[in-house]
mmCIF file as gemmi writes it, N, C-alpha and C atoms, coordinates in Angstrom:
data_model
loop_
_atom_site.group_PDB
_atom_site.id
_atom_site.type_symbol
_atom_site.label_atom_id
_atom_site.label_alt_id
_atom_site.label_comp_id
_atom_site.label_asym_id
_atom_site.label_entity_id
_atom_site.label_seq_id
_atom_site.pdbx_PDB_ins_code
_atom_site.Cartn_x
_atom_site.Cartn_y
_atom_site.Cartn_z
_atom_site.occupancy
_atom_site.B_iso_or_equiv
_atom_site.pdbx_formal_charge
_atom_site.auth_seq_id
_atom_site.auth_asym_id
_atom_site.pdbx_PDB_model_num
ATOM 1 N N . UNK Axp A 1 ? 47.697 92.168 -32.922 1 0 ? 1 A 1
ATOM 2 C CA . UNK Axp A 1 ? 47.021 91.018 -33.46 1 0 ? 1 A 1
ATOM 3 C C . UNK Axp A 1 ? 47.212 90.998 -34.981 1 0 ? 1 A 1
ATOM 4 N N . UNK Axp A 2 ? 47.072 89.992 -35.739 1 0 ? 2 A 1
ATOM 5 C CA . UNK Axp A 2 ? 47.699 89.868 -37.039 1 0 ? 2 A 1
ATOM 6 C C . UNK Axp A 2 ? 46.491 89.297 -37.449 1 0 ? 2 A 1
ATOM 7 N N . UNK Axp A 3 ? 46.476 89.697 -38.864 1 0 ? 3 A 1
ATOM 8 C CA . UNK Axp A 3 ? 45.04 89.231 -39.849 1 0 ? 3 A 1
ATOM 9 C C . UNK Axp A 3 ? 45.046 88.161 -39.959 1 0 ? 3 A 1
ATOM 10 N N . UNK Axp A 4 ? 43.439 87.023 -40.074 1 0 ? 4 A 1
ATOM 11 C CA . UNK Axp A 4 ? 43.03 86.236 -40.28 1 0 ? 4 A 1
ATOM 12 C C . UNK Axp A 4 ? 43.194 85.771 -41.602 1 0 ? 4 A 1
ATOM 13 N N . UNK Axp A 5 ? 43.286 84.151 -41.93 1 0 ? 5 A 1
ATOM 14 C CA . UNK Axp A 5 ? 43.059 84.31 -42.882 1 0 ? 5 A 1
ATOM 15 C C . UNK Axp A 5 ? 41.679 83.251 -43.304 1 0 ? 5 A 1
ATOM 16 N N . UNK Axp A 6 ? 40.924 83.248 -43.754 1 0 ? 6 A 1
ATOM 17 C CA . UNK Axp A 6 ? 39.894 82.292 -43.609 1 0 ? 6 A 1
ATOM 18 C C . UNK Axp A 6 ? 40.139 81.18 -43.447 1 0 ? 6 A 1
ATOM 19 N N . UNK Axp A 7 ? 41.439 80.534 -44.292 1 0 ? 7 A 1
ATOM 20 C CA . UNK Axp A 7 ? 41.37 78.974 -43.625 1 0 ? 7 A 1
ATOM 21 C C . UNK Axp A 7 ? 41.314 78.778 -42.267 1 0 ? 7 A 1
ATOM 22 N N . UNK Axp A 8 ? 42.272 79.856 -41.873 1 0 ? 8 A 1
ATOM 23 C CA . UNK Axp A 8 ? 42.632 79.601 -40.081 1 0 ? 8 A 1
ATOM 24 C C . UNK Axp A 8 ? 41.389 79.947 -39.659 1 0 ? 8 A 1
ATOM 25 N N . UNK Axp A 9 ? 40.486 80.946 -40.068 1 0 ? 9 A 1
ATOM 26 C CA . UNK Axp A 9 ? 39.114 80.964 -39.543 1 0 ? 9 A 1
ATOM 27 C C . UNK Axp A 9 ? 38.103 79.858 -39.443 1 0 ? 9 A 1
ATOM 28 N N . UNK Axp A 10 ? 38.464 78.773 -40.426 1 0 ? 10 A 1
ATOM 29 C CA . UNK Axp A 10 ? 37.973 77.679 -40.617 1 0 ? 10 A 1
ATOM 30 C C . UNK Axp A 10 ? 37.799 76.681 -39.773 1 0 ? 10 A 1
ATOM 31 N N . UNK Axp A 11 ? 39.324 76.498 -39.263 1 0 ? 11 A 1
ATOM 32 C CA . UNK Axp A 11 ? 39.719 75.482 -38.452 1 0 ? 11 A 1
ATOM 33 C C . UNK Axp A 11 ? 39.347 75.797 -37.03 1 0 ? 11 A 1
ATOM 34 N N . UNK Axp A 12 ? 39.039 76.628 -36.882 1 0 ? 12 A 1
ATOM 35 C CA . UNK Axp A 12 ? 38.712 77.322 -34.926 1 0 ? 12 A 1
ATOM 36 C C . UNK Axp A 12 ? 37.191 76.93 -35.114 1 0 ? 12 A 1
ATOM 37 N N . UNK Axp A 13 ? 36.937 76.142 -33.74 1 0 ? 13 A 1
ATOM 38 C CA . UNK Axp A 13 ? 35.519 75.895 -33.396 1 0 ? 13 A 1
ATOM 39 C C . UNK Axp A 13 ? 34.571 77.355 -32.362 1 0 ? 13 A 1
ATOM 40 N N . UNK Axp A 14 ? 33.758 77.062 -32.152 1 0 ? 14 A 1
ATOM 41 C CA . UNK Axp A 14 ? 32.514 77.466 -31.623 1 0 ? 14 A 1
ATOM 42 C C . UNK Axp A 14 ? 33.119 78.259 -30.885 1 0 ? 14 A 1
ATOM 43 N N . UNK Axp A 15 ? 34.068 78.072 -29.941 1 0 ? 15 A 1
ATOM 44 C CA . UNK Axp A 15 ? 34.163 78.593 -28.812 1 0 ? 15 A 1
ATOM 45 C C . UNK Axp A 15 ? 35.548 79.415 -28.674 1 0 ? 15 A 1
ATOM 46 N N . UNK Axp A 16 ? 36.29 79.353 -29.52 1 0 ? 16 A 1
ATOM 47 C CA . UNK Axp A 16 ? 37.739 79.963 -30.005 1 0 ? 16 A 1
ATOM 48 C C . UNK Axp A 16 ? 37.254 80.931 -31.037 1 0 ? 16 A 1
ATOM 49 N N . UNK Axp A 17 ? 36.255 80.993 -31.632 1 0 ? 17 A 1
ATOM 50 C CA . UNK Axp A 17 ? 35.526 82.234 -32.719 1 0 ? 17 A 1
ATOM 51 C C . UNK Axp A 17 ? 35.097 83.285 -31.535 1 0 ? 17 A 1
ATOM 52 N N . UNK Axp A 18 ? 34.416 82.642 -30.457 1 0 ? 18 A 1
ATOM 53 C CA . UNK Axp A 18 ? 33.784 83.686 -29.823 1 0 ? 18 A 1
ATOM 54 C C . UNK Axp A 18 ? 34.788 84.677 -29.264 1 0 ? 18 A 1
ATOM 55 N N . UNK Axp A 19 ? 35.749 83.321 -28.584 1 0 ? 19 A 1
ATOM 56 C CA . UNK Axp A 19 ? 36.65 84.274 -27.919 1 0 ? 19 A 1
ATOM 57 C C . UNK Axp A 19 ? 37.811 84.953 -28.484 1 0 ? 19 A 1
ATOM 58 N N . UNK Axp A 20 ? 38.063 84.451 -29.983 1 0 ? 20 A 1
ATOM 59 C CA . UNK Axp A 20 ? 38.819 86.025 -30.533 1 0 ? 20 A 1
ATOM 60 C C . UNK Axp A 20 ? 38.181 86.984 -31.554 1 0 ? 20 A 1
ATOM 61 N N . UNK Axp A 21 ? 36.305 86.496 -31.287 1 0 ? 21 A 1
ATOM 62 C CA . UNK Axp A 21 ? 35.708 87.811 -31.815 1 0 ? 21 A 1
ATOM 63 C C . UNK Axp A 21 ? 35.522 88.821 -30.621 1 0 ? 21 A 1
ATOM 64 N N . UNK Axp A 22 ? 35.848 88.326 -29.124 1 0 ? 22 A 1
ATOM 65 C CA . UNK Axp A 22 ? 35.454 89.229 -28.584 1 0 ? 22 A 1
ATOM 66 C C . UNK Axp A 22 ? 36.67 90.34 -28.216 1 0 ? 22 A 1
ATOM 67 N N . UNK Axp A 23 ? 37.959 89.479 -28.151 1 0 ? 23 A 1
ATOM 68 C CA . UNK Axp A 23 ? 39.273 90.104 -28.241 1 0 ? 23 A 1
ATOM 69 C C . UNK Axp A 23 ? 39.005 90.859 -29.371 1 0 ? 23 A 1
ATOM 70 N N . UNK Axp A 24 ? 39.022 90.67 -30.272 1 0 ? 24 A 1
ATOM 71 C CA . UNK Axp A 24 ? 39.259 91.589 -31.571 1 0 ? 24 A 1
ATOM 72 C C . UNK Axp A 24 ? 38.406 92.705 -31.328 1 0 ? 24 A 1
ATOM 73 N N . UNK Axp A 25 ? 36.922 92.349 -31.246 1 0 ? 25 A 1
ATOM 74 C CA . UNK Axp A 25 ? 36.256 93.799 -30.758 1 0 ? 25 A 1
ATOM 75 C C . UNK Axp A 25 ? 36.915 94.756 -29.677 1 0 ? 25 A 1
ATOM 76 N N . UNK Axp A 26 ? 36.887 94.003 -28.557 1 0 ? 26 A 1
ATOM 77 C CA . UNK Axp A 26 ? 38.073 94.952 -27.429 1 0 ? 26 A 1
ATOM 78 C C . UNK Axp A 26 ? 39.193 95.903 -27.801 1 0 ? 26 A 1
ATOM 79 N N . UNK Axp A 27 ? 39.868 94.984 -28.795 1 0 ? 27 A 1
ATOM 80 C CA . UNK Axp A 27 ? 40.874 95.989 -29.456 1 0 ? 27 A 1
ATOM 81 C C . UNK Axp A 27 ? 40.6 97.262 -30.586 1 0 ? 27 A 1
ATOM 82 N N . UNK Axp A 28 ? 39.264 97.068 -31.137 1 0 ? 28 A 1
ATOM 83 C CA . UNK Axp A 28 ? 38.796 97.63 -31.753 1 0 ? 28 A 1
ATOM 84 C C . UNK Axp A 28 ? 37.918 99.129 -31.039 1 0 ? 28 A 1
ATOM 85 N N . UNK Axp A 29 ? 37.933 99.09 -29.901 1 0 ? 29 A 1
ATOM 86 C CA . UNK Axp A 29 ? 37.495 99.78 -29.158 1 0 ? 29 A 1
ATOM 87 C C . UNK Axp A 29 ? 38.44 100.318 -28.348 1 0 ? 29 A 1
ATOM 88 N N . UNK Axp A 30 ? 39.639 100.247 -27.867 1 0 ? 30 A 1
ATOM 89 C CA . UNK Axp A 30 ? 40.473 100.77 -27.777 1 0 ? 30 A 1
ATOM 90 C C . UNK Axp A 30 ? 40.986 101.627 -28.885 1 0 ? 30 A 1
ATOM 91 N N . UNK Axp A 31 ? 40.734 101.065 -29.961 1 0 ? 31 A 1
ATOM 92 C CA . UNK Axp A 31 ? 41.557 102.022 -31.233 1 0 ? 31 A 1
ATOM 93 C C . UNK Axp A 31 ? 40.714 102.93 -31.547 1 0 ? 31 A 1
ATOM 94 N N . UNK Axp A 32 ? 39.532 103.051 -31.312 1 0 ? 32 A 1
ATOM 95 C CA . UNK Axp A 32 ? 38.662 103.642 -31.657 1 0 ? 32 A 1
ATOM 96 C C . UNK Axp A 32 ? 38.249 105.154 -30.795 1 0 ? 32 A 1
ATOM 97 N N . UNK Axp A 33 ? 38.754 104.444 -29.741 1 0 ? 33 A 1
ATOM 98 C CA . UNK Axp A 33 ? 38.992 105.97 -28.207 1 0 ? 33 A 1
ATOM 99 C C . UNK Axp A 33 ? 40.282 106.383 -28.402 1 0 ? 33 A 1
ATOM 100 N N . UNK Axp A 34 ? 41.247 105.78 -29.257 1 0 ? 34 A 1
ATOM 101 C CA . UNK Axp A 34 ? 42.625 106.931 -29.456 1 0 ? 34 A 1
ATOM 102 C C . UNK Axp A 34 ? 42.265 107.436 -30.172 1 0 ? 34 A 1
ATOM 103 N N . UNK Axp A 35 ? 41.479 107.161 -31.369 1 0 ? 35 A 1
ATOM 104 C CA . UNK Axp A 35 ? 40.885 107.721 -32.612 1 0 ? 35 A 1
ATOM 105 C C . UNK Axp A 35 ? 40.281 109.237 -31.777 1 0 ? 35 A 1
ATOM 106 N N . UNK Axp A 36 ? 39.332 108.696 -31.041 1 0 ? 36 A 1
ATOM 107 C CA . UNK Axp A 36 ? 38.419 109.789 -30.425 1 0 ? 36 A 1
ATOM 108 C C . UNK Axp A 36 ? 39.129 110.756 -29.718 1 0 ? 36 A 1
ATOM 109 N N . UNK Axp A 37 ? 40.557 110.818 -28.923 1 0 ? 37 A 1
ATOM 110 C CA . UNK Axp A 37 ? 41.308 111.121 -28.621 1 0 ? 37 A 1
ATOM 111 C C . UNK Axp A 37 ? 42.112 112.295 -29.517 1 0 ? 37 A 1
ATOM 112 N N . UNK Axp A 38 ? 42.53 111.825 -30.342 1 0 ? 38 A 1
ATOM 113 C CA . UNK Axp A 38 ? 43.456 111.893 -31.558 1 0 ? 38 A 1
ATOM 114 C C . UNK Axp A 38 ? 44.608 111.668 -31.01 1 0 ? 38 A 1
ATOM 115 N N . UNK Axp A 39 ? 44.96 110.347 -29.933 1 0 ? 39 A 1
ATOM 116 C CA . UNK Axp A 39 ? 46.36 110.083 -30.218 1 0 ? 39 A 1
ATOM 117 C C . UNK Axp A 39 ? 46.474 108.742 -31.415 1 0 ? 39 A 1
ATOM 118 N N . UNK Axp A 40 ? 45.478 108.676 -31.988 1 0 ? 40 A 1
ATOM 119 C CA . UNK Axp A 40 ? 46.151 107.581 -32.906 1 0 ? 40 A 1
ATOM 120 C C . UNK Axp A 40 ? 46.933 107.651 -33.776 1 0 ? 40 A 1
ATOM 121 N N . UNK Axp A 41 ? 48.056 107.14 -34.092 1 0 ? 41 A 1
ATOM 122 C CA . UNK Axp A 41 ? 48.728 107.792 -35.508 1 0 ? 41 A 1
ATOM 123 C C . UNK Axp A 41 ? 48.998 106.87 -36.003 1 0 ? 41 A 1
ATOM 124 N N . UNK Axp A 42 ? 50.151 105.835 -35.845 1 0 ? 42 A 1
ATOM 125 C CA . UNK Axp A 42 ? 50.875 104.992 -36.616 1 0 ? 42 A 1
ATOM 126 C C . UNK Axp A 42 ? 49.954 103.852 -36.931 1 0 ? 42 A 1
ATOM 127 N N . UNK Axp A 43 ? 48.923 103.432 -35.449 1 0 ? 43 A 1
ATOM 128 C CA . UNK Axp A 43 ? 47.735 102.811 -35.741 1 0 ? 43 A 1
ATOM 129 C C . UNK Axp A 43 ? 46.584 102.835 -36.425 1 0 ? 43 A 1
ATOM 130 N N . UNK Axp A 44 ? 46.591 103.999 -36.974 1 0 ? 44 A 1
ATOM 131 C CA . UNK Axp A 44 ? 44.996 104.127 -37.776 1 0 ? 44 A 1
ATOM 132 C C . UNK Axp A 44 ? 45.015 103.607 -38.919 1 0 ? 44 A 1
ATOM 133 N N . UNK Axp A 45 ? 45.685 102.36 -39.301 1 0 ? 45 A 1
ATOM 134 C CA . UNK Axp A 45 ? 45.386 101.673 -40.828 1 0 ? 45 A 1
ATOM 135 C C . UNK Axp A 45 ? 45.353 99.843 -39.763 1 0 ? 45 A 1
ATOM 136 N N . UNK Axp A 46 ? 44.909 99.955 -38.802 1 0 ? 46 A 1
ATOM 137 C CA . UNK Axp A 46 ? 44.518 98.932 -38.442 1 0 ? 46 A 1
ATOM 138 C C . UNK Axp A 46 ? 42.994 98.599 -38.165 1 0 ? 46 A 1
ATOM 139 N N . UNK Axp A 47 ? 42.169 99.886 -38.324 1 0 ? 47 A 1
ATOM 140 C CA . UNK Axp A 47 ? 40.953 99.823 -37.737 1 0 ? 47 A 1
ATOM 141 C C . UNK Axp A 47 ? 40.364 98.9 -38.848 1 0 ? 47 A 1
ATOM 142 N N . UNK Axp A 48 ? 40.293 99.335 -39.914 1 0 ? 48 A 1
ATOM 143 C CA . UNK Axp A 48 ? 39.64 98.622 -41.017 1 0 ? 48 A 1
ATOM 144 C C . UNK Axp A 48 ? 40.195 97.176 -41.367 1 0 ? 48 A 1
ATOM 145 N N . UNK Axp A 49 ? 41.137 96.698 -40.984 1 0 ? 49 A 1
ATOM 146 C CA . UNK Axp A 49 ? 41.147 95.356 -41.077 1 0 ? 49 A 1
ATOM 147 C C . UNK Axp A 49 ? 40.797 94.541 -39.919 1 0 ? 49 A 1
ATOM 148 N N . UNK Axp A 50 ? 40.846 94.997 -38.849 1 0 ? 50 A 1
ATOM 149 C CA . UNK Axp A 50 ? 40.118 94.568 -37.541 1 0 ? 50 A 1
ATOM 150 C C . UNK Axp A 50 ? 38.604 94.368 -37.94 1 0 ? 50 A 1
ATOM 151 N N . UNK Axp A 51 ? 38.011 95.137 -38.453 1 0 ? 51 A 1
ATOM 152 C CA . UNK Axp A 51 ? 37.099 95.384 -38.907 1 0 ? 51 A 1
ATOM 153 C C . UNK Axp A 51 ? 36.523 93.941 -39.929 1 0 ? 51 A 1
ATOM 154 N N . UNK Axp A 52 ? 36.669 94.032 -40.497 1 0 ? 52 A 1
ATOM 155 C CA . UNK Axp A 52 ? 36.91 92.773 -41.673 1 0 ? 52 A 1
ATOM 156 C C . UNK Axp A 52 ? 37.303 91.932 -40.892 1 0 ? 52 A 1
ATOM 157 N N . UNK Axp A 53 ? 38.053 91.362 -40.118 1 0 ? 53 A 1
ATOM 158 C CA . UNK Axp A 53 ? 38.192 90.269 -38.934 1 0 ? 53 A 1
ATOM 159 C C . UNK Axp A 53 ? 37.177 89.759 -38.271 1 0 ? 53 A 1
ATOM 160 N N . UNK Axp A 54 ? 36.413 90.853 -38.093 1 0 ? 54 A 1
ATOM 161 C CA . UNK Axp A 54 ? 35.582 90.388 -37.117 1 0 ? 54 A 1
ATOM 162 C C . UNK Axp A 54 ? 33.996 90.031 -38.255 1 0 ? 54 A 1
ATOM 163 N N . UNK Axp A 55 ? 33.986 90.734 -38.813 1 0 ? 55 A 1
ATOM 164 C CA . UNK Axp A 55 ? 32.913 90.259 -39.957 1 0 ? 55 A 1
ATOM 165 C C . UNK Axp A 55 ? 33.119 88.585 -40.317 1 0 ? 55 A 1
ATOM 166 N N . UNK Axp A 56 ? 34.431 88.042 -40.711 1 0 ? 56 A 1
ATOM 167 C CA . UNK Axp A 56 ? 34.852 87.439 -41.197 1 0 ? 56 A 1
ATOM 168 C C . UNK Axp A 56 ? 34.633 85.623 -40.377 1 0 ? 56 A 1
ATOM 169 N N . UNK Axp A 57 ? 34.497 86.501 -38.565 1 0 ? 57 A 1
ATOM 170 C CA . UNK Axp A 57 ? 34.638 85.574 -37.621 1 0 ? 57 A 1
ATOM 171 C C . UNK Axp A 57 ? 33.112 85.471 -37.182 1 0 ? 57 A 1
ATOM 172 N N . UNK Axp A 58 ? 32.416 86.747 -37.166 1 0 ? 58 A 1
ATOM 173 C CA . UNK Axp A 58 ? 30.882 86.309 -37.529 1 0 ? 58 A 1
ATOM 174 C C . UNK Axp A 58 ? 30.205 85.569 -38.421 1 0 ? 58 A 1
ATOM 175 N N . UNK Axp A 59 ? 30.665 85.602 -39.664 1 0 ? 59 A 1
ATOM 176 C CA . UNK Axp A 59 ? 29.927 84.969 -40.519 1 0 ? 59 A 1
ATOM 177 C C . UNK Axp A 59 ? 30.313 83.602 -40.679 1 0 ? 59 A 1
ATOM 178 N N . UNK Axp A 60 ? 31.489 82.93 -40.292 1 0 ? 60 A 1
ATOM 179 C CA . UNK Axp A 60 ? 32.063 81.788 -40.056 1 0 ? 60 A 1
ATOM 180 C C . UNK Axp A 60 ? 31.341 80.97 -39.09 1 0 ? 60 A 1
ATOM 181 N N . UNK Axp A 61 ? 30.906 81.636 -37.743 1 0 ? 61 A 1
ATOM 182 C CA . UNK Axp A 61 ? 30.092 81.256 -36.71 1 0 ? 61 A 1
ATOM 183 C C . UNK Axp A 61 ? 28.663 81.376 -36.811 1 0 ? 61 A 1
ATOM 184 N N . UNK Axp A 62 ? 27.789 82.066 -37.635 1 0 ? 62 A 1
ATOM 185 C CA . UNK Axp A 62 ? 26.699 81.808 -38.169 1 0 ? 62 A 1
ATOM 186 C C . UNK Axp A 62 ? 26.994 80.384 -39.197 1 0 ? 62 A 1
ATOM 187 N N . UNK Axp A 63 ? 27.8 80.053 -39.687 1 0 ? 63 A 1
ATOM 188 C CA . UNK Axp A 63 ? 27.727 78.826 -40.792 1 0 ? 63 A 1
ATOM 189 C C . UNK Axp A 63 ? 27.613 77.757 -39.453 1 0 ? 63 A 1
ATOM 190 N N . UNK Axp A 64 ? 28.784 78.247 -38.649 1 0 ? 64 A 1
ATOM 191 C CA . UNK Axp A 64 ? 28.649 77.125 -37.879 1 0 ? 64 A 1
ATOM 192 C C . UNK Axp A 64 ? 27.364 76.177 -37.16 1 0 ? 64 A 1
ATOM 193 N N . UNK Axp A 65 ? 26.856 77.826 -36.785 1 0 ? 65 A 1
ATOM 194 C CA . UNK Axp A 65 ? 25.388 77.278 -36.029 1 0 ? 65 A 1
ATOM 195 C C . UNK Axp A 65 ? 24.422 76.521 -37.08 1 0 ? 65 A 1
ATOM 196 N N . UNK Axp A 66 ? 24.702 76.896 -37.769 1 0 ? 66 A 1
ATOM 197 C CA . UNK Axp A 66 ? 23.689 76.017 -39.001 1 0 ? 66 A 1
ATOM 198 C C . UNK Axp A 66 ? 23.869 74.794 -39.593 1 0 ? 66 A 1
């Protein structure tokens, strides 16, 4: 999955936020059990921008509701 960038966060409604905040978490939880694992390697500079993705797609969808 490739980083957001807020405009494109912009343009996605109600229901396209949910569903690639919930993808993004999923993947984030996968990376997180190789982590726990220790097979992660080449992947572990993705956690933290996943991370920030999903902040990014929450707080977009709180504006929304309001």
């Amino acid at each position: 999955m490739t980083r957001l960038s807020m405009k494109t966060i912009r343009e996605m409604n109600e229901k396209d936020l949910r569903d690639r905040i919930q993808e993004t978490q999923s993947e984030l939880v996968k990376l997180k059990m190789e982590g726990a694992k220790g097979t992660l390697r080449k992947n572990s500079g993705k956690i933290k921008p996943l991370k920030r993705d999903i902040a990014r797609m929450m707080t977009r969808l709180t504006e929304v509701k309001k």
